[in-house]
C-alpha positions in Angstrom: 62.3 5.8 26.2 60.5 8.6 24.7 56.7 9.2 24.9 53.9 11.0 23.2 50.3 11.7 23.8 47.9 9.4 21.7 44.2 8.4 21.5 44.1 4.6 21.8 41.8 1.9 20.9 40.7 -1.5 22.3 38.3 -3.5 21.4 34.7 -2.3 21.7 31.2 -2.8 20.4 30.3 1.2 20.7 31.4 4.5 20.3 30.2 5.4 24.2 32.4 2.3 25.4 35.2 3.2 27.8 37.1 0.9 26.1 36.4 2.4 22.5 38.7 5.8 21.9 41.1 6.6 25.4 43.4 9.4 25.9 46.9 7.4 26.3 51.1 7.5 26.8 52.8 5.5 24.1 56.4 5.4 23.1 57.4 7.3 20.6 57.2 5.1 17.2 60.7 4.5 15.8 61.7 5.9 12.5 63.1 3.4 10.2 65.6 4.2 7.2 62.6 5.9 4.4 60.8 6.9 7.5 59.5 10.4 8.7 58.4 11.2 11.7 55.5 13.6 11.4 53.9 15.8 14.5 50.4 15.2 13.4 48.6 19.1 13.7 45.1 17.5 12.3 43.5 14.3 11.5 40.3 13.5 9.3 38.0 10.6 10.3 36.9 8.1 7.7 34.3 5.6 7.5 37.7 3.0 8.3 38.4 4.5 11.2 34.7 3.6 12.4 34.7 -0.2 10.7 38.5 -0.9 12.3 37.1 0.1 15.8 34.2 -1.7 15.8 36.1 -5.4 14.7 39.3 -5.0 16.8 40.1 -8.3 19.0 40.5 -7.8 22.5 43.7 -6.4 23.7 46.0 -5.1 26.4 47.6 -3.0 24.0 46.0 0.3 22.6 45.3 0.7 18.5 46.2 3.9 17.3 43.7 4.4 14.6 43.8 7.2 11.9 44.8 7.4 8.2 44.2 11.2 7.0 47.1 13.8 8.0 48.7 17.0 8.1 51.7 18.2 10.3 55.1 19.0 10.1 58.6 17.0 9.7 59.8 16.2 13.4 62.5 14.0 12.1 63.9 11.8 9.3 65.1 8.6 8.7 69.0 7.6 7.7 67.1 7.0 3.7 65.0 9.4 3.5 65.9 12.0 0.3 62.5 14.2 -0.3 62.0 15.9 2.9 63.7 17.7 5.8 63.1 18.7 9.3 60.0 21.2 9.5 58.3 20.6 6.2 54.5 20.5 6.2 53.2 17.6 4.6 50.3 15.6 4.3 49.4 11.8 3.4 46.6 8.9 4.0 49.1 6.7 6.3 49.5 2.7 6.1 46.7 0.2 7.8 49.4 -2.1 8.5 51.1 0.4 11.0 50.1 2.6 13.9 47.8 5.8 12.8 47.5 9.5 13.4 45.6 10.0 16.2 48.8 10.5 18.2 51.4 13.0 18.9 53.6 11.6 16.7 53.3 9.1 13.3 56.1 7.4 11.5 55.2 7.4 8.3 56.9 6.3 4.5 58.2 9.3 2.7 57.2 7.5 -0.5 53.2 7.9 0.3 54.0 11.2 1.6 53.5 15.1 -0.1 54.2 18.5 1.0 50.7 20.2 2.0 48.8 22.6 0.0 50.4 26.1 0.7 47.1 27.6 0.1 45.2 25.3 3.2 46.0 25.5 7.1 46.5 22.1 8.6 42.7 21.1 9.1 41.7 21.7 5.5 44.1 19.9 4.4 44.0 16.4 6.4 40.4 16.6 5.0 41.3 15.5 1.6 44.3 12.5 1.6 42.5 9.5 1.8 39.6 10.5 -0.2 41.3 11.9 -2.9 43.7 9.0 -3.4 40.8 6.9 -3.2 39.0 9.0 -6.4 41.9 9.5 -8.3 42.2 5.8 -8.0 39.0 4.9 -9.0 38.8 7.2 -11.8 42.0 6.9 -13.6 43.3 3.0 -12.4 39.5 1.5 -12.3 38.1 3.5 -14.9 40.7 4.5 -16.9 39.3 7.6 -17.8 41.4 10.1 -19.2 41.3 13.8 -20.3 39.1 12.6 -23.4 36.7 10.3 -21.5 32.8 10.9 -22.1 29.5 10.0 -21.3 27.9 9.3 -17.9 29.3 8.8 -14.5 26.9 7.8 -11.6 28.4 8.8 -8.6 26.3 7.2 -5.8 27.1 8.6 -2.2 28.1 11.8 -3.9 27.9 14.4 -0.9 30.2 12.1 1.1 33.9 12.3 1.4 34.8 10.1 -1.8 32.3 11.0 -3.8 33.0 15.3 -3.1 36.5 14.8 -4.7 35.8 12.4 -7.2 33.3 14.9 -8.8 35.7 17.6 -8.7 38.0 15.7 -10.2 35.8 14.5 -12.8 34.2 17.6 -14.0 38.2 19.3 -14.1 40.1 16.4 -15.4 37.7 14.2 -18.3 34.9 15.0 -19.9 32.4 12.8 -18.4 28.7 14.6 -17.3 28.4 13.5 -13.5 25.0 12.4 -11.8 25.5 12.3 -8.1 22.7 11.0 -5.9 21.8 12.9 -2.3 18.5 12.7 -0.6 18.4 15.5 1.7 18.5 19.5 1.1 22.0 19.8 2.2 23.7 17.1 0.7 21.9 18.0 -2.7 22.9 21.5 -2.1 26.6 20.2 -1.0 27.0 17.7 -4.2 25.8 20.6 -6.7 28.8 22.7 -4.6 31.4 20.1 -5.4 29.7 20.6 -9.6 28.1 17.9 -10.4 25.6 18.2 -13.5 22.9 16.5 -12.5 21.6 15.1 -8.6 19.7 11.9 -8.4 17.6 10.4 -5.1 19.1 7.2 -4.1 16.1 6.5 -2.7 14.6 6.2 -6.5 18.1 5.7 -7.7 16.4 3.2 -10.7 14.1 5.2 -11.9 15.8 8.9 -11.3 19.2 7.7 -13.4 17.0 6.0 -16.3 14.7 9.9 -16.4 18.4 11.4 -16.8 20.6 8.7 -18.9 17.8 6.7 -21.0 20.4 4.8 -22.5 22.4 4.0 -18.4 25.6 5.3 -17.4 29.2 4.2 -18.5 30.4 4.1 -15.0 29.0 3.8 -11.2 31.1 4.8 -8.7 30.1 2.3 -5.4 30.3 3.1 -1.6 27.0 1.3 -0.4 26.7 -2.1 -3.0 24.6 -4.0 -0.8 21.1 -4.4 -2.1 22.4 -1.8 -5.3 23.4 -4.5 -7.8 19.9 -5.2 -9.7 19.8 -1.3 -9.6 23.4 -1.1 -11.1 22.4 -3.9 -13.9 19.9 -2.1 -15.0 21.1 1.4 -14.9 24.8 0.7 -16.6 25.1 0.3 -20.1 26.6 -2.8 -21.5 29.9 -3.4 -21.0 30.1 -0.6 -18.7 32.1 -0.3 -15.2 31.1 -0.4 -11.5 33.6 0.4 -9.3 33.3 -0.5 -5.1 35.0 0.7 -2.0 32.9 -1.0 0.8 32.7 -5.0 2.4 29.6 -6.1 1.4 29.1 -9.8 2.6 28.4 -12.2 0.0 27.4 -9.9 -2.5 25.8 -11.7 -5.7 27.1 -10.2 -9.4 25.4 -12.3 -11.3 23.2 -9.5 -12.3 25.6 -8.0 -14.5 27.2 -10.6 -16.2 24.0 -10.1 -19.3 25.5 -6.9 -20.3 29.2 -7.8 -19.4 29.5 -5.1 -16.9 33.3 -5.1 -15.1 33.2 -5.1 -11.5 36.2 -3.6 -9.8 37.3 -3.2 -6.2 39.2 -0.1 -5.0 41.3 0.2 -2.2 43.7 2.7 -1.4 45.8 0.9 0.9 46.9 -1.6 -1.5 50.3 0.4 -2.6 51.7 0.8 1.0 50.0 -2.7 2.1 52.3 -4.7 -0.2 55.0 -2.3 -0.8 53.8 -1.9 -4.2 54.8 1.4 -6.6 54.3 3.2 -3.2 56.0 6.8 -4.8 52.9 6.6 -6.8 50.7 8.0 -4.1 53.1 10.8 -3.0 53.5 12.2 -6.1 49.6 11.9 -6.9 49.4 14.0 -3.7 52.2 15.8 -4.6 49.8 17.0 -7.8 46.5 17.6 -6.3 48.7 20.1 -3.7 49.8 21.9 -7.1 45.6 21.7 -8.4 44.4 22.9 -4.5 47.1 25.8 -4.6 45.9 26.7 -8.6 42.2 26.3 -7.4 41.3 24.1 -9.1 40.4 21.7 -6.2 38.4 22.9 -2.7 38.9 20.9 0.5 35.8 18.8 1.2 36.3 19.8 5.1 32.5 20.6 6.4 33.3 19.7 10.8 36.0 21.0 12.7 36.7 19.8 15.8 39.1 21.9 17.8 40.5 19.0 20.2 42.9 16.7 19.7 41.8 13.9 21.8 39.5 10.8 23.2 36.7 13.0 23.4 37.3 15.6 20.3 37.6 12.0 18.2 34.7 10.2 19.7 32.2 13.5 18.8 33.9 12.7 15.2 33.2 9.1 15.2 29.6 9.5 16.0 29.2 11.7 13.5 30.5 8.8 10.9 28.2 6.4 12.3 25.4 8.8 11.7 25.2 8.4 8.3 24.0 12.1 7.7 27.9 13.2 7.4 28.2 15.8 4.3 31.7 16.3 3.4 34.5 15.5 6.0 35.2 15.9 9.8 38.5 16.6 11.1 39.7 16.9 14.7 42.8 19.5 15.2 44.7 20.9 17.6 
């Protein structure tokens, strides 16, 4: 049986277990019929990565964690049709199967693009996830289109999410975009990515009310705990909140006066339940055409030159910081 290198997880309460991120031998995954099997040159961590490693059960058997990824066509599967041997590509993977922190990933062609010709492997794995995740948000949850106006609140702006999604914003609708950052570099970082207008989080309230008197149309969501009175009263009525975090027993009740929507966004849910998967590989398929035009920039701020345990864990902690402005990826 054929191996590959791979950084595996057990279960673990920390980042400095032993037992959290370990440098492993693992069969090679087998490639089914729309399968390709991708030599992963560069990885991104996401705040899943951190929340999957933190709750896995105790095992004998290593989790190979990792969503964002760039590399290059090893093999293909009896079905496959888009891609061949030695095409760089790039996609945000499946949670229901083994990840990219390995040599090797099977992965569905159908949630799969060719890479940006314009970015090297590392700028590129910064962007899958996070971009599928905006896109989502903005065009599914939202529904915005090319004539969409007034105010979106983008709250977490100078992470990885919230970098793309104002990108997209300013070059795809016609929405004005308010993101909030506390700190000198993630206010410098969000005004980078073009938003018109940066709000403190801390004062999120009062700040949003000074700039939208009338509240926002929509609120983009990554930290909804203790945020919901804020969102009530900063949304207009029968405006949108859209969420992409687990927040435990979270109480709307706050926005049912002005019949705000509350929606949840998860970009798993196409390759989870095999549902209108080809949509993400060709959404990825477009932003490489937008990247190569210029129209987007990779959010990549961290690279870490070192594609194992210990080149991931210095990625992880950064994650669990909380100060993380745009995206850390680990390459070879």
């Amino acid at each position: 049986m054929a191996t590959m290198t791979a950084v595996g997880c057990y279960a673990s309460s920390t980042i400095d277990s032993p037992d959290a991120l370990q440098d492993v031998e693992v069969p090679v995954p087998d490639v089914g019929p729309r399968d390709l099997l991708v030599r992963v040159e560069a990885v991104s961590v996401n705040p899943v990565d951190v929340k999957r490693r933190s709750s896995l059960k105790p095992s004998d058997e290593p989790t190979i964690l990792g969503f964002d990824a760039a590399g290059v066509v090893h093999a293909v599967g009896s079905g496959v049709t888009s891609f061949a041997v030695g095409d760089e590509v790039w996609y945000a993977g499946d949670i229901t199967r083994q990840g990219s922190n390995a040599e090797f990933q099977a992965v569905d062609e159908r949630i799969v693009a060719r890479k940006p010709a314009s970015l090297g492997f590392a700028d590129a794995a910064a962007l899958p996830l996070t971009t599928i995740t905006a896109w989502e948000t903005l065009f599914e949850r939202f529904g915005m289109t090319a004539d969409t106006t007034g105010d979106l609140l983008v709250v977490g702006a100078a992470g990885g999410v919230g970098s793309v999604m104002i990108q997209l914003a300013k070059k795809l609708t016609g929405v004005r975009v308010i993101g909030t950052a506390s700190r000198d570099d993630s206010r410098r970082w969000v005004e980078q990515m073009g938003a018109d207008v940066v709000v403190d989080h801390h004062h999120l309230r009062d700040q949003t009310l000074d700039v939208a008197p009338d509240g926002v149309h929509f609120v983009f969501s990554p930290h909804s705990a203790g945020n919901v009175d804020a969102y009530a009263e900063v949304t207009r009525p029968f405006g949108h909140v859209t969420a992409i975090d687990d927040p435990v027993g979270l109480d709307l009740a706050a926005l049912k006066t002005k019949s705000i929507a509350w929606h949840w966004e998860l970009m798993f849910t196409r390759p989870m339940f095999g549902y209108d998967m080809e949509f993400q590989g060709a959404l990825l398929a477009e932003v490489a055409t937008m990247v190569d035009a210029g129209d987007l920039r990779t959010t990549l701020t961290t690279a870490i030159d070192g594609f194992d345990a210990e080149g991931l864990r210095k990625a992880h902690r950064m994650i669990e910081s909380g100060r993380m402005v745009g995206k850390v990826v680990v390459h070879r």
